[in-house]
N, C-alpha and C positions, 0 to 999 in steps of 0.2 A: 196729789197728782198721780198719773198711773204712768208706770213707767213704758215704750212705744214695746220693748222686747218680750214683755214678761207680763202684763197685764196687770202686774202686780202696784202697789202704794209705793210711790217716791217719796219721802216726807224733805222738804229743804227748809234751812234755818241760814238768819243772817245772825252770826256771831252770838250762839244762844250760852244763856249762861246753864254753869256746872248741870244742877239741875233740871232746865229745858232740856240739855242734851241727855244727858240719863232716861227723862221719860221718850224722848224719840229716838234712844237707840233701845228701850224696851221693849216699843213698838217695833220698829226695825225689824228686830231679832224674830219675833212672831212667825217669820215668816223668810225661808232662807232667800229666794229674791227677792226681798225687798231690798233699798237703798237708802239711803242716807246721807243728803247732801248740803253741804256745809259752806256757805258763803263765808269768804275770810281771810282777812289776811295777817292770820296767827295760825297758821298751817301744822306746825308743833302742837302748839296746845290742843288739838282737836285731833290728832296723831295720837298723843298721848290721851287722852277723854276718850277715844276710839277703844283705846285696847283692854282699858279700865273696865270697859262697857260690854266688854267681848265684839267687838267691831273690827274690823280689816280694814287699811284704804285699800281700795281695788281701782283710782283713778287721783290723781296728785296735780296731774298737767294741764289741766284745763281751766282758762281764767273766765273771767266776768268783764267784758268791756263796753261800751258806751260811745255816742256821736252825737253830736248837733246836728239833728236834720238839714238843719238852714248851712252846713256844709257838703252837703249829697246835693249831685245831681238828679234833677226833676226830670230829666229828659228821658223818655227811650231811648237805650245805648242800641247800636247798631255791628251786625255782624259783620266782620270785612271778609267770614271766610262762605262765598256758596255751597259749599256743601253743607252747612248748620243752620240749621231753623230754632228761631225760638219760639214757643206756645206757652200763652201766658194763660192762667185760668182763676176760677176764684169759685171754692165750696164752704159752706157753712163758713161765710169771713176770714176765709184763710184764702192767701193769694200764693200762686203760685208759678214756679217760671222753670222750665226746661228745657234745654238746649238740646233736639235731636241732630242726628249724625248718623242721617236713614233712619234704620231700624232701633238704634244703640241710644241709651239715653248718653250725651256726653258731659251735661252736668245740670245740675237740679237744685232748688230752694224753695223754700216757702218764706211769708212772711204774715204778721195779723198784728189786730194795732187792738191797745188794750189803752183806754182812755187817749193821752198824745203820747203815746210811747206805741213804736213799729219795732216787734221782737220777731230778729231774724233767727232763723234754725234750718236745721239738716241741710246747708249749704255743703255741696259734693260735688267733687269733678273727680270722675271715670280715672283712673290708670293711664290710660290708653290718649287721654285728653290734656292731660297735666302739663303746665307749664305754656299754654298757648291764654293766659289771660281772662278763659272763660269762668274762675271762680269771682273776679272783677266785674265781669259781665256779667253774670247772674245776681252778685249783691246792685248792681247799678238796674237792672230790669225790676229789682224787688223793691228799691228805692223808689222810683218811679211808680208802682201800683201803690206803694205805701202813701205819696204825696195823695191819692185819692180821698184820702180822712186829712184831718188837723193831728199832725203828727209834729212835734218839737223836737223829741230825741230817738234814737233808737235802742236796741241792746239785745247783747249775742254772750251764749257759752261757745268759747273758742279753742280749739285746739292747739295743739302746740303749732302745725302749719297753720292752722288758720288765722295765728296770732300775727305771723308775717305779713301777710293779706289784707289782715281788718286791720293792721299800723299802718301800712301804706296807703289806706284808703280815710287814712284820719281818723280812726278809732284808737280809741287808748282805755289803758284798763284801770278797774275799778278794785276788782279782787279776786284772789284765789279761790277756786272749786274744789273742793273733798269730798271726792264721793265712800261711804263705807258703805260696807255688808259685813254679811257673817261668813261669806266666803271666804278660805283665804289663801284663793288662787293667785292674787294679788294681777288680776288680769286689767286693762287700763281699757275701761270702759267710755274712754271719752270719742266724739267725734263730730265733724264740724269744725 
């Protein structure tokens, strides 16, 4: 997978063993941006497999979570506030929803459905926009385009806020995120 910042190979593993991890932090290393991310919830051990490997975590906080579609509403959620538009759009299968504020985007997501699984990403609300509900309103408009396929479950990398937001919207998690590089700026690469 290519990572959105660096153009560069993301390689992710769910709970690979000693030697899976070895050749993909071989690879990794090839190349100082790449990444290496680690589904898991042995967070230590892959800490430690990290360092063995010559790997950094450069991100620790971001989990893995999960929903039953058939608990998301199907509706279009609606804005109580006039000055926000939402503009919903859809390119090469990927749907998208942002809430303008005039000129200012005030918060944005995407979402694409990959057989019955709807995987949300880059869910962001502005600074400036925070704490008025619209990160709620943007997963509830991206739910809604997702209902457009046979979708069963959905699934999100969450941040540490985001994890506040996707719990109180019935999402629960599945496992921890590890991201390494060879950096080790030790910079927390997570977001969403």
């Amino acid at each position: 997978m290519r990572a959105d910042t660096t153009g560069q190979w993301e390689y992710f593993a769910f709970d690979p063993s000693d030697s899976e991890f070895a050749e993909l932090a071989a690879r990794t290393a090839e190349v100082p941006a790449r990444v290496l991310t680690i589904l898991t919830n042995d967070v230590a051990r892959y800490t430690f497999l990290g360092q063995e490997n010559g790997l950094h975590v450069t991100s620790a906080s971001q989990t893995m979570m999960i929903v039953d579609m058939e608990t998301q509403d199907s509706e279009d959620p609606w804005l109580s506030d006039d000055d926000l538009k939402l503009e919903t759009s859809r390119t090469d299968g990927v749907h998208h929803a942002v809430v303008h504020a005039g000129e200012e985007t005030a918060a944005s997501g995407r979402v694409f459905v990959v057989g019955h699984t709807a995987i949300f990403d880059k869910i962001v609300t502005a600074p400036a926009y925070q704490r008025r509900g619209l990160g709620s309103f943007i997963m509830k408009a991206l739910a809604a385009q997702a209902f457009e396929h046979d979708v069963d479950s959905g699934l999100l990398l969450a941040s540490l806020d985001g994890q506040k937001l996707y719990s109180h919207l019935g999402w629960r998690m599945v496992c921890h995120v590890l991201m390494l590089s060879t950096s080790d700026e030790g910079a927390d690469l997570s977001v969403g």
